[in-house]
C-alpha positions as CSV (number, residue, x, y, z in Angstrom):
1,X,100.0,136.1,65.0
2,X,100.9,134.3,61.7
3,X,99.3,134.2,58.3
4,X,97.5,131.2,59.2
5,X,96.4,132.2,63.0
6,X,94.6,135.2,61.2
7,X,93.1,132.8,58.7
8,X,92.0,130.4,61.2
9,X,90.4,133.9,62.9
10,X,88.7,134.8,60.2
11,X,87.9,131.8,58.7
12,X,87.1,129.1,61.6
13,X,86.4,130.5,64.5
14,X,83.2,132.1,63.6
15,X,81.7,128.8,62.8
16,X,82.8,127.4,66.4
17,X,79.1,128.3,67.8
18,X,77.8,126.2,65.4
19,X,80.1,123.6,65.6
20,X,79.2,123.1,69.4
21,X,75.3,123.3,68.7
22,X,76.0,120.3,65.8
23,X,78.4,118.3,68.5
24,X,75.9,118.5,71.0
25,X,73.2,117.8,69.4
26,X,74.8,114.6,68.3
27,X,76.5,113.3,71.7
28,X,73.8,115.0,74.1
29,X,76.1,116.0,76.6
30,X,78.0,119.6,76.7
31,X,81.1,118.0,77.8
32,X,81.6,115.9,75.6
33,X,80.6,118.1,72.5
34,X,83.1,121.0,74.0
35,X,85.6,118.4,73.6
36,X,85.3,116.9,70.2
37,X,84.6,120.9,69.0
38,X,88.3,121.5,70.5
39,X,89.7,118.4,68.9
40,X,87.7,119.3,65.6
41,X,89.3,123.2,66.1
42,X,92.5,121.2,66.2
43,X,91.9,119.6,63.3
44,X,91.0,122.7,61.4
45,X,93.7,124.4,62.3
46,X,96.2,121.5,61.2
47,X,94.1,121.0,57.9
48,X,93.2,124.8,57.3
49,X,95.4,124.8,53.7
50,X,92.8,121.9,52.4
51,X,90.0,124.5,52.7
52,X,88.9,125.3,49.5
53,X,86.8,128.4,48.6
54,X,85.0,130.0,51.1
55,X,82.5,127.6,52.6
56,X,84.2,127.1,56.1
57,X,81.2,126.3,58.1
58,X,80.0,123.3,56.0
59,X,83.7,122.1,56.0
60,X,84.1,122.7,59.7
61,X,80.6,120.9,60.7
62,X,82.3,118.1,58.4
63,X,85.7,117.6,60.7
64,X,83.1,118.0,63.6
65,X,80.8,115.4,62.3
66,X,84.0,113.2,61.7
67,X,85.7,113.3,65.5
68,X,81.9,112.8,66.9
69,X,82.1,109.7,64.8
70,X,84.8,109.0,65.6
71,X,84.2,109.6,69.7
72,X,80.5,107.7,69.7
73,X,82.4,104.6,68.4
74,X,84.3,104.7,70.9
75,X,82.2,106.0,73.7
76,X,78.6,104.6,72.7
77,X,79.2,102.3,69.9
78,X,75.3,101.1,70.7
79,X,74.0,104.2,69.6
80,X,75.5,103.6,66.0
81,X,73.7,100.1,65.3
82,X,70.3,101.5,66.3
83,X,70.2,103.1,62.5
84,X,72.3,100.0,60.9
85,X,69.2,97.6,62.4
86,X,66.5,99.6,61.4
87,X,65.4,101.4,64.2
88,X,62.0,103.0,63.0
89,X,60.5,103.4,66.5
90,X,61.7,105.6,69.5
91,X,60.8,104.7,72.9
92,X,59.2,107.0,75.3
93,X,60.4,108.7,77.6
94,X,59.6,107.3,81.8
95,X,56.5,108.6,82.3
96,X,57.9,109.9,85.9
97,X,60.2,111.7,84.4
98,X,59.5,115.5,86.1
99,X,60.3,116.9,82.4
100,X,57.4,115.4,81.0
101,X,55.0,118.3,82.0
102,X,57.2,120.5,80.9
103,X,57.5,119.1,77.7
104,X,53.9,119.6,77.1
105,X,54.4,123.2,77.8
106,X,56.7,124.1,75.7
107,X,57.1,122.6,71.8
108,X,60.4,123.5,71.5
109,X,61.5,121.5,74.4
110,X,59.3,118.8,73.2
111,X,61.1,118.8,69.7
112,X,64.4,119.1,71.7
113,X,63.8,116.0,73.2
114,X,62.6,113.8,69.9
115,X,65.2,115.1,68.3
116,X,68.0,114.1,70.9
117,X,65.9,110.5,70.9
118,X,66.3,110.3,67.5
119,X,69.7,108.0,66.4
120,X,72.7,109.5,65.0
121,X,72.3,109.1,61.6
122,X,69.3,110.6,61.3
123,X,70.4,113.2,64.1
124,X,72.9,115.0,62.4
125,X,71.2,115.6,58.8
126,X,67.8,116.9,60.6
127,X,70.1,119.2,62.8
128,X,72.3,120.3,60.1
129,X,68.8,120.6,57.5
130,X,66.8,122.3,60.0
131,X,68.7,124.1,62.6
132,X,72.0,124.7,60.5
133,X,69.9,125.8,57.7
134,X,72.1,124.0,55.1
135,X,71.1,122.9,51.8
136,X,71.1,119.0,50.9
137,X,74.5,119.4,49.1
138,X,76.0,121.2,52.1
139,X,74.9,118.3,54.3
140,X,75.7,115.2,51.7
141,X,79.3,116.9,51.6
142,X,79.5,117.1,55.7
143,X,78.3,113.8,55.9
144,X,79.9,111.7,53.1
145,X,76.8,110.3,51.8
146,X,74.4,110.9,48.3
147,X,72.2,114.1,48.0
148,X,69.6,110.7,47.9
149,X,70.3,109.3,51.2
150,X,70.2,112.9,52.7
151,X,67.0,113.1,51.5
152,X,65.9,109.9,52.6
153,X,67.5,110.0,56.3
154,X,65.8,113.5,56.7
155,X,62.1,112.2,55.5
156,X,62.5,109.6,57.8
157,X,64.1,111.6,60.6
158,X,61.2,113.7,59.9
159,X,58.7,110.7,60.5
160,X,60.1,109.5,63.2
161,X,60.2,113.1,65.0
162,X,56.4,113.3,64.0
163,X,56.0,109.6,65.9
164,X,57.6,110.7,68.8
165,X,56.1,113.9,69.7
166,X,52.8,112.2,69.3
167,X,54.2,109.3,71.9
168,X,55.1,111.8,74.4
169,X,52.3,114.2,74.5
170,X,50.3,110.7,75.0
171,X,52.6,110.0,77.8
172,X,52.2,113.0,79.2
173,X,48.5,113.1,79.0
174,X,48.3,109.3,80.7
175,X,50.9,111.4,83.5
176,X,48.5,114.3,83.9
177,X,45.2,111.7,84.1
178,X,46.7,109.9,86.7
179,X,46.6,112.8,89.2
């Protein structure tokens, strides 16, 4: 293995974990996020000599971030304009869903599923914020946007993930009085 294989090693492929948590998170489907991680690992590889200092993960959820992009424009360009049209409300899920009662059991699936509801945008920061554990600058640099705008898409992810747990505990509660 070459100088660069062993820097990829050290460097990249650590960070591949959290790389697949981020792309699935944003595209909601484990296929697809196992292949935009392996066309981001691609990436990183090709690009590895514009890694600067030793902050690989945020630079590596940044490529990742980039082919999701670059694959939900191409693959579910809908998705993007919810955010660009001001999307403040998220719609419950069917109420005959059989995950519903599940959801009431268990918060984290319940956040699992606001959060997967929620639209890109606001997605990826409350993913990379809260899951990720990265600071604002970490995210604004993944993202390509202002410290201000992480800010403001993570408050309002933040609301809206509030709003939506509240709409599906309700909908499971009209599921559970219907019985």
């Amino acid at each position: 293995m070459d100088d660069r294989g062993r820097r990829f090693e050290q460097v990249v492929v650590p960070h591949l974990g959290a790389a697949y948590n981020f792309a699935r998170w944003l595209t909601r489907n484990d296929h697809d996020a196992q292949d935009i991680v392996q066309d981001a690992a691609l990436r990183a590889l090709r690009f590895l000599d514009g890694l600067r200092g030793d902050e690989a993960r945020p630079w590596l959820l940044g490529i990742v971030r980039n082919a999701a992009w670059t694959w939900l424009q191409a693959n579910r360009p809908a998705e993007l304009t919810a955010l660009e049209e001001g999307a403040d409300e998220i719609a419950a899920p069917p109420s005959d869903q059989p995950e519903t009662s599940a959801i009431r059991r268990a918060e984290a699936r319940l956040l699992s599923e606001a959060i997967a509801a929620l639209p890109p945008a606001l997605r990826e920061v409350i993913v990379l914020r809260e899951l990720e554990d990265l600071a604002y600058r970490q995210i604004a640099q993944i993202a390509g946007i202002p410290i201000g705008t992480v800010m403001s898409r993570l408050a309002r992810a933040r609301r809206l993930l509030s709003q939506s747990v509240k709409v599906i505990e309700a909908a499971a509660d009209r599921q559970e009085s219907s019985r």
